[in-house]
Structure formats: structure tokens, C-alpha cells
N, C-alpha and C positions, 0 to 999 in steps of 0.2 A: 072654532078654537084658535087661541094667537098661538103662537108655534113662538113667535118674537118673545112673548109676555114670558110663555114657560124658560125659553133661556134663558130670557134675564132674572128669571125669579130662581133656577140651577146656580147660575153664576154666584149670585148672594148668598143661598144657601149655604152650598157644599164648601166653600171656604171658612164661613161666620160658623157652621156646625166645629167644622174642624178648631178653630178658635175656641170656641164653647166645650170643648173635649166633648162633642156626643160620639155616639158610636157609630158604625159606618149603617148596624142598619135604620139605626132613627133619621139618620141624612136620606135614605133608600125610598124609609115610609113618610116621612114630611114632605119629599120629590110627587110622590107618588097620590099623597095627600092633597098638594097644592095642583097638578094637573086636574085632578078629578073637579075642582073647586072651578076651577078656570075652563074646562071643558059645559060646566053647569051653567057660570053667571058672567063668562066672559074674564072675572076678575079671583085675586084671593085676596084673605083678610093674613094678617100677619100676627102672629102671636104676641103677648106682651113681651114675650124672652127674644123675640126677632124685631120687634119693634124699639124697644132699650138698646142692641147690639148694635141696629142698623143706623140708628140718631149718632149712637157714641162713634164709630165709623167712619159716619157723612162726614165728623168734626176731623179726626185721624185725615182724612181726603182733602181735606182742604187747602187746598194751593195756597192761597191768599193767607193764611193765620198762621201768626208766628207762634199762638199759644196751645199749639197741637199737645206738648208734655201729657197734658190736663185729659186728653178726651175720652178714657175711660169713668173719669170721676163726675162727667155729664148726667145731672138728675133729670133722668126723663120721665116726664107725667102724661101719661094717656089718657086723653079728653075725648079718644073715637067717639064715643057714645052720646056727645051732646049735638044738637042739630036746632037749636034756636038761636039767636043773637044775643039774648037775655044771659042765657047761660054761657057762652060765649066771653062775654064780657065779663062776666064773675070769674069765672077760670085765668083770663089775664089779669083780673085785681087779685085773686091769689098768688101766681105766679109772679106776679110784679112784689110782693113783698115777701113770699117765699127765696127769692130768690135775691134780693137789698138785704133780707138779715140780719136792721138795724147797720148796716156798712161792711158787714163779714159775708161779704157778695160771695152767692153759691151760683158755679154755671149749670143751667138750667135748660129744658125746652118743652114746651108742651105742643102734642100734638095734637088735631083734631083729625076728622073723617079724611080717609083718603078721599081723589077727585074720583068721578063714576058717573056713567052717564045721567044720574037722576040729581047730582049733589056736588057742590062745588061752593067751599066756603073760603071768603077772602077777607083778610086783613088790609086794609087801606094802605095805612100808618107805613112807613119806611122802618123806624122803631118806636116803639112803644109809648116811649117818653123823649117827646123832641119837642123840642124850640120853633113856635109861630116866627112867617118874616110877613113883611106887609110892605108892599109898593107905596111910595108916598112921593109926596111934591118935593120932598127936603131928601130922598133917594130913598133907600133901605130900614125900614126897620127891623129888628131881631135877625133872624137869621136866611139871607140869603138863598139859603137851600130849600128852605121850607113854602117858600112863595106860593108856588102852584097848588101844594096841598092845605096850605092855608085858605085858599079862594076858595077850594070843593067845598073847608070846612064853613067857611061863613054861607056858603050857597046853602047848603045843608041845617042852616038855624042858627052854627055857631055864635056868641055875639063877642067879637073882634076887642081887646083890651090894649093892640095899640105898644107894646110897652116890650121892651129889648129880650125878655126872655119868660115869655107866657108860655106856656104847657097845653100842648094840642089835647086835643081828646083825639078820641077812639074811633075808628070807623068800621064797620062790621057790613059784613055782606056776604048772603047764602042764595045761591044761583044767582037769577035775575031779579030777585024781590028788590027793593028801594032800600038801598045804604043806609043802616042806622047808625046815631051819630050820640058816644057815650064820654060825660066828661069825669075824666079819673078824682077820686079823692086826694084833696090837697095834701092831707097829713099822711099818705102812702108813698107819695114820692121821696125820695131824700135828694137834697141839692147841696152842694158844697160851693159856702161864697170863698173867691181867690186871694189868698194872699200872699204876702214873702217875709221871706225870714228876716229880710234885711231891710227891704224901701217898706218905711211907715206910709208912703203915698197909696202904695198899690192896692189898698181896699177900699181909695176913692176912685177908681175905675168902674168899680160895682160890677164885676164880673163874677159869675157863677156858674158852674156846670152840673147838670144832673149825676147820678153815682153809679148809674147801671146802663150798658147799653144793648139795647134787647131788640136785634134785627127781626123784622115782624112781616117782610113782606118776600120773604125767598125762597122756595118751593125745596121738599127736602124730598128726594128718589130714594127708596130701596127696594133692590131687585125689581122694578117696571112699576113699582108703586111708586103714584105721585101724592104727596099731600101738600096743598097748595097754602094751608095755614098752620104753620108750624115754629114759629117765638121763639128765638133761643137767647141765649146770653154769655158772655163770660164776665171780664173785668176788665176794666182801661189799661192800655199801656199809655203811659202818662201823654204819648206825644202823638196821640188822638187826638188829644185835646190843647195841649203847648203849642203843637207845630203844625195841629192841621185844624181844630173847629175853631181854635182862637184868634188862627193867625194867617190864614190862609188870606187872599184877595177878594174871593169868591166868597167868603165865610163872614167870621167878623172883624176878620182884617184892626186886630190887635197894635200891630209892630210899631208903625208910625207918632201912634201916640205913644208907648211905652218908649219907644227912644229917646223921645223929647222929653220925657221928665227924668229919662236918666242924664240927661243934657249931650246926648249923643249927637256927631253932624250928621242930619241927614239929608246933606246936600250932596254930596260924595259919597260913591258905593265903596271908593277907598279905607274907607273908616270902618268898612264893615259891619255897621250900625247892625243890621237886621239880625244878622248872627248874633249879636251882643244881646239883643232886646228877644231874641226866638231862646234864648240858654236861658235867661233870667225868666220869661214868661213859663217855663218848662220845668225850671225850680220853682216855680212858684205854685205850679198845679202839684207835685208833689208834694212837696210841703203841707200845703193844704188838706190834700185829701188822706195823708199820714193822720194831721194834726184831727180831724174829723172823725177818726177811728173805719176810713173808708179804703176796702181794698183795690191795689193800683199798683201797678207793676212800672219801675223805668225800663228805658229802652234795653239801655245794658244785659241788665237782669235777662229781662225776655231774649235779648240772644243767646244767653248764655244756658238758658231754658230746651231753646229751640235745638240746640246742640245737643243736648242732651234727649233730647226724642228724635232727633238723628241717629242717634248710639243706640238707643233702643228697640229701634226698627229695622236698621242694620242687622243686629244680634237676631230679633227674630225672623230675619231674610226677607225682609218684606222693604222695596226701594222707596226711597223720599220722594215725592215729588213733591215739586213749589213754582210758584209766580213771583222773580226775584224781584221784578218791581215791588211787589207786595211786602213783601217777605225784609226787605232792607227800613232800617230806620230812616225817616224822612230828617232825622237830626244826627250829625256826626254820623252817618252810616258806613263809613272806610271802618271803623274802630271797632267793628265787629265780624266775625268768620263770615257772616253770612254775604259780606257784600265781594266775599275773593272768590265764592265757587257758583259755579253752574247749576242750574236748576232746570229739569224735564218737568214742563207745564203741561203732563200729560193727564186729559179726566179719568177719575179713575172713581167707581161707583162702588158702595153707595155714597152720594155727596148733595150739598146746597146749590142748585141753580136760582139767577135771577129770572122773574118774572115779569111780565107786561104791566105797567100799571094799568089798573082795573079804571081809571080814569081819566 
């Protein structure tokens, strides 16, 4: 019997019960329930009403996200029961458009089978829906970050398109079987191409970002349960994508050219340029994804979100914790509460941990 397991599976309980208004003796007999369980198979199975609480939770836990307000309004879909790759893969082409909405982005997670000594199902992908990069003679194609999972995917059968912003497929894998490799329906994703309100140039850049981003590889704990494939999503804060997939160095390094057609010196850091070209690339992903009918939050806003689920969790006595790195906008970040106060980057379960790539 884990003596460890039952703790941690107390720990989630008896607070999440108390949260859920149960009564003291259904906290008593679910305790008492789940030892028995774990005493039998080593392991326990979590309810749907403990598996919903404990997803919405993990989010509320999350050091790193500034969009905590939201994490009761988390749809959570329970996939335990599927155990092939086929099915697998159908479940996230639902959840991928269950949760796009046509642009009225719903945050979302499905889960599958917890890990167990017989069963252990992984999701490849970093998210869902990401941008191929590809090493070339002339340096970089697409996206930078994606390189290495791009090579498994061509290893894999994929057949490579070469081109700045191609859409990976799927990779699936249960135990040790051989990774199956699923390419998503074109007309399931939505992309929004970039433009600005003001420079008629900026839609010959040919820039476009997907609408949802749907972290697909980070293992979700509650009370000693781990499930190793569990998709979640919310919605963009614009400067995800402005100030870090656009423009980053490591990324696709945006800034350079956008300053030069705004006729900026970019000879001289004195000029400021990057700042110039990072505000206007950042109005430009809002704008866009406004005019698309697609949901996206600016940086502002989300502090001012963030604050307010501060208040709320305060009131119910229950303390904030955060990763101020995380938690600060990478654009103008003095101009918001969150960059003056301190932050205990303490884990607090149940929550999202990273995991090893499987490859």
C-alpha cells in the first residue's frame, strides 16, 4: 500500500470536498473509499466531479499564467476511457474545434487515462497547432522552435512543405508501441493573417498566427494522480505573439524588417527602434485578431484581470502564488501592478508540470 499516494490523495480531497460544499462525512467515506482502492490496485480512479475540480485547480495553481480569473469556467472533457491512438486523435480534432468556436475561444482540457504501470499515453506536439521550422542552407525556415520536432515529424513519414508557417500534425503514443503520426484537417484550424490599422505595407510581410494555443505536452497531478496527456487551452494575450512568437531572436525575429519600412534607424539603439517596431507589431496582432472575430486579450487588460483574481482569492483566504518572471508583461511591464509586488513561486498541488520529451 503507498502510505505517500493516500496523502496526497487526503491533501486534494479534503480541501476540493470542502470547496465543493460536501459534507464532512462524504469527505470521511470518499477517504475511506479511495484507501480501499489503493490498498487493491496500488492506484485510485478519480470521479468526474474530482477530475473537473482538480483540472479547474491545476489552472487556479498556476504560477506562470496571468489568466487564472477564468479557471473555474475551464471545460473539462473526460477522454479516460479511450486507449487507442485512433480515438485519441478524434478526441483532439474535437477539442481543437470545440474549443476555436469559430473565434469565441472556449478554455478547454481533455483528459485521458491516468499513467499506471500497464498504460502511459503521450502527446508529442508541445501544442496542438504549431508552426514547422526546417534547417536550411539559407538558415531558418518557419519557426525556430519547432526544428527538432519537425525532423521526428519528417523521420516519421511526414512529407516536409518547406514554407514559413505549415502546420505540424499530430503525434500520438501509448506505452512503447511506435508513434503514430496524424495530420490535422485544414479547414479545423483557424489562422489569422496580420495586419495594421494604419501601414497599408504590413500585409505584405505575409504574417499569420494560429487562434488557439493548446499546450499538449505537460503532465496535469491531482492528489498523486498523474496524467501524462492532458490539452488544455485558454486564449492569447496579444503579446504571446507581438512581443514573443513574432519577434523574439530565437523565433521569427519580426523587428528588423518592420523597422525598416517604418523607416526607423536601425543603426543606433538610441533611436529606440525595436521598442517602436515591438508597439506597432503588438497593435497589429490586436487589431487583427479583433477584426477576425477571434478571442485575445491585451497585455493591460490581463493585468488588470489578474488583479482581480488576486481579490478573489484573498477574500476566500486562500494566498496567490506566482512566477513574477512569468506573470510580468514582456511589453511595457512597469505599467502594470504586477511588476511592483512580490511573488512566493511556491508549488502548490493540484497543478501542470513539464515533462521529458518522449523524444
Amino acid at each position: 500500500m503507498s502510505i505517500e499516494l493516500i496523502t496526497e490523495a487526503k491533501e486534494f480531497i479534503i480541501p476540493s470536498y470542502k470547496e465543493m460544499n460536501r459534507t464532512q462525512q462524504e469527505t470521511e467515506d470518499r477517504i475511506a473509499e479511495i484507501t480501499k482502492e489503493i490498498e487493491l490496485k496500488g492506484y485510485y480512479e478519480h470521479t468526474s466531479d474530482e477530475l473537473e475540480y482538480g483540472a479547474q485547480v491545476a489552472w487556479r495553481n498556476s504560477n506562470r499564467c496571468i489568466g487564472r480569473l477564468f479557471w473555474d469556467q475551464m471545460h473539462v472533457i473526460d477522454m479516460r476511457h479511450l486507449d487507442t491512438e485512433d480515438a485519441i486523435f478524434k478526441a483532439l480534432i474535437n477539442h481543437i474545434d470545440f474549443a476555436t468556436n469559430n473565434g469565441r475561444i472556449r478554455p478547454a482540457i481533455s483528459i485521458f487515462s491516468q499513467k499506471t504501470d500497464h498504460l502511459k499515453i503521450r502527446i508529442w506536439n508541445h501544442q496542438l497547432v504549431r508552426y514547422a521550422g526546417y534547417q536550411s542552407d539559407l538558415g531558418v525556415i518557419g519557426d525556430p522552435d519547432s526544428i527538432a520536432f519537425t525532423e521526428q515529424c519528417i523521420q516519421l513519414g511526414w512529407q516536409p512543405k518547406f514554407g514559413k508557417f505549415d502546420i505540424l500534425p499530430l503525434i500520438i503514443q501509448i506505452n512503447d508501441r511506435p508513434p503514430k503520426l496524424y495530420e490535422i484537417p485544414d479547414d479545423l484550424i483557424v489562422e489569422v493573417p496580420i495586419e495594421h490599422p494604419q501601414y497599408e505595407w504590413f500585409p505584405d510581410l505575409q504574417l499569420k498566427w494560429y487562434a488557439v494555443p493548446f499546450i499538449s505536452d505537460m503532465l496535469l497531478e491531482i492528489g498523486g494522480i498523474t496524467y501524462t496527456a492532458a490539452p488544455f487551452n485558454g486564449w492569447y494575450m496579444g503579446t504571446e505573439i507581438g512581443a514573443r512568437n513574432l519577434a523574439d531572436e530565437s523565433r521569427y525575429e519580426m523587428l528588423p524588417q518592420i523597422a525598416s519600412l517604418m523607416g526607423l534607424n536601425t543603426k543606433s539603439s538610441i533611436s529606440l527602434w525595436k521598442d517602436k517596431a515591438l508597439v506597432e507589431l503588438n497593435i497589429a496582432v490586436l487589431h487583427s485578431f479583433r477584426e477576425n472575430g477571434v478571442s485575445i486579450v491585451d497585455h493591460h487588460t490581463a493585468a488588470q484581470q489578474f488583479k482581480k483574481f488576486e481579490e478573489n482569492e484573498t477574500e476566500e483566504g486562500r494566498p496567490v502564488t506566482g512566477n513574477w518572471a512569468w506573470l510580468i508583461s514582456p511589453l511595457s511591464p512597469a505599467t502594470s501592478h504586477v511588476f511592483h509586488k512580490p511573488y512566493k513561486n511556491e508549488i502548490v498541488k493540484p497543478n501542470y508540470f513539464y515533462q521529458k520529451k518522449p523524444y
